[in-house]
BAKOL-185122 format. One record per residue: x, y, z of N, C-alpha, C, CB in turn; residue in one letter; residue number from 1. Coordinates in steps of 0.1 Angstrom, whole numbers. Atoms other than C-alpha are relative to their C-alpha. Glycine has a CB too. Layout:
REC    nu    nv    nw   cau   cav   caw    cu    cv    cw   cbu   cbv   cbw residuo num
REC     X     Y     Z     X     Y     Z     X     Y     Z     X     Y     Z       A NUM
...
***
This chain:
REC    nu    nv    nw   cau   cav   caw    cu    cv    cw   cbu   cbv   cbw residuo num
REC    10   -10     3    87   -91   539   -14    -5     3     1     6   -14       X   1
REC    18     4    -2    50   -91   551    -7    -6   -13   -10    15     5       X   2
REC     8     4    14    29  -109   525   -10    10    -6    -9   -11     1       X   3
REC    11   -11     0     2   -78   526     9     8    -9    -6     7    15       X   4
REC   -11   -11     6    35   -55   516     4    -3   -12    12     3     6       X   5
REC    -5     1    11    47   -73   490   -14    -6   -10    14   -10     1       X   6
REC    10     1     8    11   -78   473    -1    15    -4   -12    -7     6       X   7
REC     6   -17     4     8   -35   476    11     1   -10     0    15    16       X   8
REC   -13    -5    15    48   -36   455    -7    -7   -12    20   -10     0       X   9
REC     6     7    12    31   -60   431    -6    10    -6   -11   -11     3       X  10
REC    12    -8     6     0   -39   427     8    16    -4   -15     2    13       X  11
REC    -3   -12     0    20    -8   426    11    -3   -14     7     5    17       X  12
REC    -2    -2    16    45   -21   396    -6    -4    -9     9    -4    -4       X  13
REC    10     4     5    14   -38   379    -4    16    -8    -9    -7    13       X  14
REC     2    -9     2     3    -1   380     8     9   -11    -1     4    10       X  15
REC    -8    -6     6    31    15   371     2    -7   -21    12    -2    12       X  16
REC    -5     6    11    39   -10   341   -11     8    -8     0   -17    -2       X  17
REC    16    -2     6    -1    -3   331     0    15    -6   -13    -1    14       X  18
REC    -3   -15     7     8    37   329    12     4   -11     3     9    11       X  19
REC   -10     3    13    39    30   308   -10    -2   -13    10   -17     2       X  20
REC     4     5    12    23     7   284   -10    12   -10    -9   -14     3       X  21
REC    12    -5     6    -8    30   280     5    10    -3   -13     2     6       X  22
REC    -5    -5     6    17    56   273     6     2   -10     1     2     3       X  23
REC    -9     5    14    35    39   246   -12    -1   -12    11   -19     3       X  24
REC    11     8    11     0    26   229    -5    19    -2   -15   -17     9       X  25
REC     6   -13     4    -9    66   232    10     7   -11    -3     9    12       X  26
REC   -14    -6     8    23    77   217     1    -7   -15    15    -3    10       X  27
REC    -2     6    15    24    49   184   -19     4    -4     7   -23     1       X  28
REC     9    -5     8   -13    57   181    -8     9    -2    -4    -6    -2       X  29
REC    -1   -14     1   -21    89   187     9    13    -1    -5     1     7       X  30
REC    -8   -13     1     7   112   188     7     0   -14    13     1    12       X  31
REC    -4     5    10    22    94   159    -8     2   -15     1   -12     4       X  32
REC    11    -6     8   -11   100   138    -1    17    -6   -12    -1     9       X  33
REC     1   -16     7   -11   136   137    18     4     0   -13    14    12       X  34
REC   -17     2     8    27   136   131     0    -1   -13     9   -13     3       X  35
REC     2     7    16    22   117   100   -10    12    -3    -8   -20    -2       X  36
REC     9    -3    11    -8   138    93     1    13    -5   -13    -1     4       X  37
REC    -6    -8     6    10   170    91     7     0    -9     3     5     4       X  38
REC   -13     4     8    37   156    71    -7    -5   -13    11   -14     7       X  39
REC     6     4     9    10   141    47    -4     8   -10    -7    -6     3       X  40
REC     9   -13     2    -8   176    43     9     4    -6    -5     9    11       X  41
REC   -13    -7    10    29   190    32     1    -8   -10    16     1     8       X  42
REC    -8     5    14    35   161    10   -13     3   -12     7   -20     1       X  43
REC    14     1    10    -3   164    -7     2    15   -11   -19     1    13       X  44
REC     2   -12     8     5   202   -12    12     3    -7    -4    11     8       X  45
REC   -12    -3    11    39   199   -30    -1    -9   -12    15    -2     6       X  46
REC     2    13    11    26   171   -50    -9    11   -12   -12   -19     8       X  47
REC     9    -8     9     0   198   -63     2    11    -5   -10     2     5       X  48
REC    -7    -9     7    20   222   -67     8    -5   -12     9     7     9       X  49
REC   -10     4     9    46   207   -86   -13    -7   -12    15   -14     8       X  50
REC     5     5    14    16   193  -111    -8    12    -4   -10   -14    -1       X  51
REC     5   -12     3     1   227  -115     9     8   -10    -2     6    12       X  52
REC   -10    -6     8    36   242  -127    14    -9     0     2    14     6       X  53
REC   -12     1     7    58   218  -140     9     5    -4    -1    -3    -6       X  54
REC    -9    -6     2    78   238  -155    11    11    11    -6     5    -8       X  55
REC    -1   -14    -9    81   260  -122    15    -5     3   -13     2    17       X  56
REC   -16     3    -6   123   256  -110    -6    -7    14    12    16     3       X  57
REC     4     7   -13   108   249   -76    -4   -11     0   -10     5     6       X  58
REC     8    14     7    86   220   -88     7   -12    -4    -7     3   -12       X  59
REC   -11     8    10   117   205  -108     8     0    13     9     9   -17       X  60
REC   -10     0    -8   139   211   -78    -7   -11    11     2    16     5       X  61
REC     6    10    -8   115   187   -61    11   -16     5   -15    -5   -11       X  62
REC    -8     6     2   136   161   -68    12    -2     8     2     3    -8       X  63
REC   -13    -2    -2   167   173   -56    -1     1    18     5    14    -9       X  64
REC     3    -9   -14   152   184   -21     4   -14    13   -24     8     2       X  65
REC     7    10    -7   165   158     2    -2     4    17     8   -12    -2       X  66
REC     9    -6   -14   149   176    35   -10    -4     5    -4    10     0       X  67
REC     9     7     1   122   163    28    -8    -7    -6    -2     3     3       X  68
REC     6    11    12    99   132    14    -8     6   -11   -11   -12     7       X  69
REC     1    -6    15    96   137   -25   -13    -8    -4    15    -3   -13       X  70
REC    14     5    10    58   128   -34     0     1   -19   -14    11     5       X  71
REC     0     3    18    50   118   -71   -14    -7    -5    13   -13    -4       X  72
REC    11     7    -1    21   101   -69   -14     3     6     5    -9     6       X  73
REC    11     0   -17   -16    98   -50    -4   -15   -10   -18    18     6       X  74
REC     4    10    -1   -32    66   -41   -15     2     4     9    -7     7       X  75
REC    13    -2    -4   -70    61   -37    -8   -16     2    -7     9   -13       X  76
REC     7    10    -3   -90    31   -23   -12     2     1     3    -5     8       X  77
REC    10    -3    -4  -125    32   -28    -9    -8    12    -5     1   -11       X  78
REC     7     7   -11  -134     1    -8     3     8    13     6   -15     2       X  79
REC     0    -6   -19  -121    23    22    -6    11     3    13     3     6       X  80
REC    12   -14    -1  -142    53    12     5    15    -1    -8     0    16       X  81
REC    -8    -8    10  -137    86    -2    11     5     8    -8    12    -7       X  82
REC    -9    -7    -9  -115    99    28    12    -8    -1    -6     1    17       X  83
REC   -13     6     4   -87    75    16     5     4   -11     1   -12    -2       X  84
REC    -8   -13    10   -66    99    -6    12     1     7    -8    18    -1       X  85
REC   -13    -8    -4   -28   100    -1    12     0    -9     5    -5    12       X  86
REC    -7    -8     5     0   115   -16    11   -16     1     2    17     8       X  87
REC    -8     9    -2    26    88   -23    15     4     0    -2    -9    -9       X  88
REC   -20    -9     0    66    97   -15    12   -14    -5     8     7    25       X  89
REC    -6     1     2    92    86   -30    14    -8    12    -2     9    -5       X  90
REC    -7    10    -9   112    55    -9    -7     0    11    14     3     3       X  91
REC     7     6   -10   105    35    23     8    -3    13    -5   -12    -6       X  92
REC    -4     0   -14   127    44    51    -9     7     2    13     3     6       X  93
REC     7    -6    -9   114    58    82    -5    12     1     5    -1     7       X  94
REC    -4   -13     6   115    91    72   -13     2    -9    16     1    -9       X  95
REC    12     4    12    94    85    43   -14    -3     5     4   -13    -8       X  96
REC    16     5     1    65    64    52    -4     6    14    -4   -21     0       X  97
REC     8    -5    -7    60    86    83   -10    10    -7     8     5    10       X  98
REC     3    -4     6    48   108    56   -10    -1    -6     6     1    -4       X  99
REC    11     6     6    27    83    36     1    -8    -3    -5     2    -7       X 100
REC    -3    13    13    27    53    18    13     5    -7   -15    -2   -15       X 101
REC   -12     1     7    62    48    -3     2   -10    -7    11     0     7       X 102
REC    -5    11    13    74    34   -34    12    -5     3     2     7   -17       X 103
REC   -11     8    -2   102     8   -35    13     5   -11    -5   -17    -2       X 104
REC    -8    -2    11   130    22   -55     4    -8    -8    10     4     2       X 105
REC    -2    13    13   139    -7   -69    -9    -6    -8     5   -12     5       X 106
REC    12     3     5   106   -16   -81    -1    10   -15   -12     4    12       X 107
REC     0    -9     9    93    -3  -112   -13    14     0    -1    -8   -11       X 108
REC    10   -12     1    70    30  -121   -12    -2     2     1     6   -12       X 109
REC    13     1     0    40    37  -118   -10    -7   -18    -4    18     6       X 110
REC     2    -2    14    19    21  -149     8    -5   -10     1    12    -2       X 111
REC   -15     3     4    53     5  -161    -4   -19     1    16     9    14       X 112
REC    -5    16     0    54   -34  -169     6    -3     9    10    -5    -9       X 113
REC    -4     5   -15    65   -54  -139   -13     2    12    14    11     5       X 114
REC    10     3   -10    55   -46  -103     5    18     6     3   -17    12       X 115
REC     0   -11    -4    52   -10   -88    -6     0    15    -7     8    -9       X 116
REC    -3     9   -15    56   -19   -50     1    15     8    19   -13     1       X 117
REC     1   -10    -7    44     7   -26     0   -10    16   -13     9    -5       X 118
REC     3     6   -18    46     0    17    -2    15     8    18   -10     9       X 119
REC     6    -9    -9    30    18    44    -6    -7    11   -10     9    -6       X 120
REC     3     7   -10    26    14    77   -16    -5     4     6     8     9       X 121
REC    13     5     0    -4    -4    95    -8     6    11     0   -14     1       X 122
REC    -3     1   -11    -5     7   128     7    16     6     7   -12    -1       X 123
REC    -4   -11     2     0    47   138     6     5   -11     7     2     6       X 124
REC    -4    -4    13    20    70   117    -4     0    -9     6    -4    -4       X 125
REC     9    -7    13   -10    81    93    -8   -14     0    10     7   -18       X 126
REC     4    12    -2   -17    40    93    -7    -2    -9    -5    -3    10       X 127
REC    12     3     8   -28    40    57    -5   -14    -7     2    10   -10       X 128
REC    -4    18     1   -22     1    54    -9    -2     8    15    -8     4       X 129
REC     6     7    -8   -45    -6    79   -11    -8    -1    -2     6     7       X 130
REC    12     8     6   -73   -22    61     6    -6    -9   -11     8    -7       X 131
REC    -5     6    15   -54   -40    34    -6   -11     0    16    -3    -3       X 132
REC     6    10     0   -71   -69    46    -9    -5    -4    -1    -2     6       X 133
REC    12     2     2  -103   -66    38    -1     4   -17    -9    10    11       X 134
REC     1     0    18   -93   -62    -2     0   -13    -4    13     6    -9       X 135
REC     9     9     4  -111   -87   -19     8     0   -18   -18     5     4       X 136
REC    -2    -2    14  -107   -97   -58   -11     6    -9     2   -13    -5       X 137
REC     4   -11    11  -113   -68   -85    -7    11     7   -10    -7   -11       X 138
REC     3   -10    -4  -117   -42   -57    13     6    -9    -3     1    17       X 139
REC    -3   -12    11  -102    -9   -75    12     7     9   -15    12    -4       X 140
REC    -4    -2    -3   -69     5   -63     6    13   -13     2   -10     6       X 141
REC    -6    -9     9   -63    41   -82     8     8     4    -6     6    -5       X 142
REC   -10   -10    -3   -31    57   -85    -2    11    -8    13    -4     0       X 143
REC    -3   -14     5   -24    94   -99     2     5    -5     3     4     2       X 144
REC    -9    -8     1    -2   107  -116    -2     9    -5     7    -3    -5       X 145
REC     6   -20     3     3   145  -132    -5    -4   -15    17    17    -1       X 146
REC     7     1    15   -14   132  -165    -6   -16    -4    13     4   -11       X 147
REC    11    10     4   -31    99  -163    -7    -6    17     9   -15   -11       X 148
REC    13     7    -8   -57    79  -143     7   -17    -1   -21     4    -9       X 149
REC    -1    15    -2   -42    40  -133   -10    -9     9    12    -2     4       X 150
REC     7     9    -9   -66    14  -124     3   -15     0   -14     2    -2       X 151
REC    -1    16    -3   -56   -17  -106    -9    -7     5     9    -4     8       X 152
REC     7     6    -9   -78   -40   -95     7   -19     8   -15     1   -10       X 153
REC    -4    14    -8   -70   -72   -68    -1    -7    -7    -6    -4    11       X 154
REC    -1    11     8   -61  -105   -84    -5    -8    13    16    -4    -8       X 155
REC     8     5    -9   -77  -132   -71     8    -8     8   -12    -7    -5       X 156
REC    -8     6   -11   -66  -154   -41    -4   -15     0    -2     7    15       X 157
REC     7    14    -3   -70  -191   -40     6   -12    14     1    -8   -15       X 158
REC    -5     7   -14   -69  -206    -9     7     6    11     9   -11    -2       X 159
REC    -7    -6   -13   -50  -199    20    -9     8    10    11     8    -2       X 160
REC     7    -8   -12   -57  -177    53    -9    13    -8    13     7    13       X 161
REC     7    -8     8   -74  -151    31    -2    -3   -12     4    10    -1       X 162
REC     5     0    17   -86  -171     1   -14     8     0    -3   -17    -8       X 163
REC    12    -7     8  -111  -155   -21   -10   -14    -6     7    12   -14       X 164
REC    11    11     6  -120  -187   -40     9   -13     4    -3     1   -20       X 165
REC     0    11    -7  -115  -222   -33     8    -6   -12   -16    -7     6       X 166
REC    -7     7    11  -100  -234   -69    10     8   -10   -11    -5    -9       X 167
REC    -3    -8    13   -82  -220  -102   -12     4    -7     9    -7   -10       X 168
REC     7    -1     7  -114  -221  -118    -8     8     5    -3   -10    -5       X 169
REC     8    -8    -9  -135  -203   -93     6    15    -4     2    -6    15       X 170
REC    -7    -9    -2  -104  -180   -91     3     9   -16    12    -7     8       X 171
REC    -1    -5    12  -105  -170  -129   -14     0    -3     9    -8    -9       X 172
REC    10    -3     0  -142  -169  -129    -5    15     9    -5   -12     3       X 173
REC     3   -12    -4  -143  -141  -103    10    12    -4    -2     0    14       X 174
REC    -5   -11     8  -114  -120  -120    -7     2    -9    11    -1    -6       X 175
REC    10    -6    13  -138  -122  -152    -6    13     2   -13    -8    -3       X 176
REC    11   -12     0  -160   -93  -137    10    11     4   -15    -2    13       X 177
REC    -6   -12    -1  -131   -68  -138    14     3    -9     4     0    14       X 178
REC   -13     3     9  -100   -82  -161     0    -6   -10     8    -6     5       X 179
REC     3     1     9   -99   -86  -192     7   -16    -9     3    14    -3       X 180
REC     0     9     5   -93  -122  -213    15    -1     5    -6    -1   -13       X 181
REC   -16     2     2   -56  -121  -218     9     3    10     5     8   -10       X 182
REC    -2    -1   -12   -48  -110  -184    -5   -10    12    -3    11     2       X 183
REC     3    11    -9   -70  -140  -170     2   -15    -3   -12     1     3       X 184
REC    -7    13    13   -53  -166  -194    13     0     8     3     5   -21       X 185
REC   -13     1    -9   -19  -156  -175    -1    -4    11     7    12     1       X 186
REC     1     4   -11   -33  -159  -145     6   -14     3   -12     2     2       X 187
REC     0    17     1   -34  -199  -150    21    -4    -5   -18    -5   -19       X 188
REC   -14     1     3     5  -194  -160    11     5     6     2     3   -11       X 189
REC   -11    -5   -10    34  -175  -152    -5     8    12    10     8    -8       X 190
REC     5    -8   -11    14  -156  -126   -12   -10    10    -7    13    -7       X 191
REC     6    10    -7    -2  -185  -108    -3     1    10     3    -8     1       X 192
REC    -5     0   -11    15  -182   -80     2    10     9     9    -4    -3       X 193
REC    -1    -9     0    11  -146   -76   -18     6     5     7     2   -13       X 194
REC    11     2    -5   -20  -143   -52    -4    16     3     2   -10    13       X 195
REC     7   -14     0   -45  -113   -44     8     4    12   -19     0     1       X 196
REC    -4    -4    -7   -33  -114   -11     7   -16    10   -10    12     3       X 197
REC    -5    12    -4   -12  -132    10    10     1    13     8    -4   -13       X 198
REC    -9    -1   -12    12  -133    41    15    -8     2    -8    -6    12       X 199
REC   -10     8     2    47  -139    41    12     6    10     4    -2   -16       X 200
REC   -13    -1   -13    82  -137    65     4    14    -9    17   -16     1       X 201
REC    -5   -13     3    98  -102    61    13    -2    -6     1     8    12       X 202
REC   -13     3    11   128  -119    41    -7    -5   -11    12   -12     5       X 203
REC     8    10    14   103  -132    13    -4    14    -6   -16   -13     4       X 204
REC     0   -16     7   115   -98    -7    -3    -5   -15    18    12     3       X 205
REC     2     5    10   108  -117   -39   -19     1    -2     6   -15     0       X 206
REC    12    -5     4    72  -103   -35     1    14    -7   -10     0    12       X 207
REC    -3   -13    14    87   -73   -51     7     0   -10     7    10     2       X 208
REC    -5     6    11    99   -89   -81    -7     3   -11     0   -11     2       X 209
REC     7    -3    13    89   -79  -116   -11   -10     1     9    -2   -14       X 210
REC    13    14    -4    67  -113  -114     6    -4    12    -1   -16   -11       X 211
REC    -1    -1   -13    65  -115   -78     3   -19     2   -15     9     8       X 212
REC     0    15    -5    78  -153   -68     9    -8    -6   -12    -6    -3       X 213
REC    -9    10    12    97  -166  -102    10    15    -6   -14   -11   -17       X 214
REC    -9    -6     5   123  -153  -120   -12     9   -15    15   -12    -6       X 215
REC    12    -7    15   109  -126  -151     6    -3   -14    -1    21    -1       X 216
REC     7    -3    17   100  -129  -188     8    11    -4   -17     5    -2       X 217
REC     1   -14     8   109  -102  -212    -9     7     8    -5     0   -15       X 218
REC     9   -13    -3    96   -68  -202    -9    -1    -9     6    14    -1       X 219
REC    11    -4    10    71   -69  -232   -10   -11     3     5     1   -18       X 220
REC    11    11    -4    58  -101  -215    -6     1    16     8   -15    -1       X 221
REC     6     0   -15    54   -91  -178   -12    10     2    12     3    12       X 222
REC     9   -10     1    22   -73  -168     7     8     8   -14    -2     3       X 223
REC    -6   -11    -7    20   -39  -149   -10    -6     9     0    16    -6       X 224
REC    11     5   -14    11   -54  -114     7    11     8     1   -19     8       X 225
REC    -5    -7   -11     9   -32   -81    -2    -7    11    -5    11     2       X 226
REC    -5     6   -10    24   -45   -49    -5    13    12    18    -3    -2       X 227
REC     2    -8   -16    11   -29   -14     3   -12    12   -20     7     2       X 228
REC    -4     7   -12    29   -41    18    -2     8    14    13    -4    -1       X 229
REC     6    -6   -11    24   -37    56     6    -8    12   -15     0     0       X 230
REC    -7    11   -13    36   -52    89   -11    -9     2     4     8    18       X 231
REC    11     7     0    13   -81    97     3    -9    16    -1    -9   -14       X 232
REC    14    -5    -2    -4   -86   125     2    11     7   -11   -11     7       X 233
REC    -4   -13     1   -14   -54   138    10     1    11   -11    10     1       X 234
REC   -12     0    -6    12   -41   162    12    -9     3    -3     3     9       X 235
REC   -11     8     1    38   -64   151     6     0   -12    -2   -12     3       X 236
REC    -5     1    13    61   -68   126    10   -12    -2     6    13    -4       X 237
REC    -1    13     1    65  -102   125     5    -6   -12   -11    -5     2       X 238
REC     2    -1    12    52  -107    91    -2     8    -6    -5    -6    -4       X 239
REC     1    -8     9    43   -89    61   -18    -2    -5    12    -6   -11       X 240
REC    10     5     2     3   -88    52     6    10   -21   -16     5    14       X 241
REC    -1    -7    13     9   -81     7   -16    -4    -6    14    -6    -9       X 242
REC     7     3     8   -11   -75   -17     2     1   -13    -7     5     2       X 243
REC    -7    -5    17    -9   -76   -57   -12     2    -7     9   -13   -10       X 244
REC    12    -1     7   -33   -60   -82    11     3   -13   -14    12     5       X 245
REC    -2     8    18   -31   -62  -122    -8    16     0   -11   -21    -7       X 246
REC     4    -9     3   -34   -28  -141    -8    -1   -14    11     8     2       X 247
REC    11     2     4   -69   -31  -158     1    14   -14   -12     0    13       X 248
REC     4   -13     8   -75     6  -177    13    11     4   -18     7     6       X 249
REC    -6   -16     0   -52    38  -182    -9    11    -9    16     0    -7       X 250
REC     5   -13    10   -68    69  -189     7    11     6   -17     4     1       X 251
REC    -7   -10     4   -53   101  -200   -13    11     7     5     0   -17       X 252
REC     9   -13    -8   -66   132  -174    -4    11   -14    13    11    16       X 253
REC     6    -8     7   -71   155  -207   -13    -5   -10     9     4    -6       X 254
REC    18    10     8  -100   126  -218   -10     2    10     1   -21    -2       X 255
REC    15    -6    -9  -122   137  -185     7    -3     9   -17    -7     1       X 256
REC     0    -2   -17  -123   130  -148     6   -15     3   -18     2     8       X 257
REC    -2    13     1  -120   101  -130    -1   -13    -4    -2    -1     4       X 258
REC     4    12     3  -118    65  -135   -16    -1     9    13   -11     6       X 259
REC    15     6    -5  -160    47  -127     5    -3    11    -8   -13    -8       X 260
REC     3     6   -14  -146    32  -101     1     9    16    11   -10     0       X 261
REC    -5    -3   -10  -136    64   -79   -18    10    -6    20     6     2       X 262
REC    15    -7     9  -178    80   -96    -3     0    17   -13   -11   -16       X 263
REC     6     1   -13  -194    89   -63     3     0    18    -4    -9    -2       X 264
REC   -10    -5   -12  -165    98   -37    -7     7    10    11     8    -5       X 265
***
């Protein structure tokens, strides 16, 4: 073959590959987006129905519906600004977190001693994981539910590719400005080991562990920590980018409005 000819096949499957790819990267992150964002919109408005009329059969039948993902929850980040609001569903197949963020069945409740272990993708498909990175220690993670206000805030991180602080002592000095004595006394103990955020192999499922890492305590001894996971890095799912926060305040929605930390949405 002429050398001229087989530089034009080059350039010509070069091309070709180039219109593939840029159709695959349009398809995981744009077509995939408003997919999820209709599916989000359904799950936001059965979530609000069903807390409007509990009692309603429909509402109760929520449950039972498996057609489609069963919200229970909403999630709110303020570090990411007020337009982060989503509806949380009920498990974490595919199905699910095209939806929204998903709780881990096996995990515990929302609010509940242990670890309450939500995942969502990073990366299309609504992509509400996509910032997890940039959570810092004693930013404010609030969940929902049909009758109280939970606020977690990030535990701190020491060391590694995303430390926060450089020591233990550092690292229990900047929890102070959000967590309260007896939750930063554990820190230094059975929860040591149990970082703000962290990166681990997609078999290191012992970050959804009542105490994420070691075996658990009595339930009357483990806190109520929340677990958020994600593929890590972006368009791969390599690893896992987690995070863990420590449940600071509960307030009861018939005592007022929001938690301070969501004041100014």
């Amino acid at each position: 073959m002429h050398p001229g000819r087989r530089l034009v096949l080059v350039g010509e499957v070069l091309i070709t590959l180039g219109v593939v790819l840029a159709g695959y990267v349009f398809y995981q992150v744009v077509w995939t987006n408003r997919a999820s964002a209709t599916l989000q919109s359904a799950a936001s408005e059965r979530l609000e129905e069903a807390w409007r009329a509990p009692e309603n059969p429909r509402a109760v039948s929520l449950a039972d519906d498996g057609d489609e993902p069963v919200p229970f929850v909403r999630i709110r980040i303020p570090e990411f600004g007020g337009d982060f609001d989503y509806a949380v569903v009920s498990g974490v197949t595919d199905a699910d977190l095209d939806a929204g963020p998903g709780h881990y069945p096996e995990s515990q409740g929302p609010g509940e001693a242990g670890n309450f272990a939500l995942a969502g993708h990073r990366v299309g498909r609504g992509a509400p994981f996509n910032a997890l990175g940039r959570l810092a220690v004693c930013d404010a993670i609030i969940i929902e539910t049909a009758d109280t206000w939970l606020d977690y805030r990030v535990l701190p991180t020491i060391g590694g590719e995303f430390g926060d602080a450089p020591d233990p002592a550092a690292a229990k000095d900047a929890a102070s400005a959000c967590m309260p004595r007896d939750i930063i006394d554990r820190l230094s103990t059975e929860y040591v080991n149990v970082p703000g955020r962290q990166i681990v192999a997609p078999s290191h499922t012992d970050v959804l562990d009542p105490i994420p890492g070691r075996e658990a305590t009595q339930e009357s001894r483990q806190l109520p920590l929340l677990t958020l996971t994600t593929c890590h890095p972006q368009f791969s799912a390599a690893e896992r980018l987690i995070v863990h926060a420590v449940l600071v305040d509960t307030t009861d929605k018939s005592d007022g409005g929001p938690p301070p930390a969501l004041e100014g949405r």
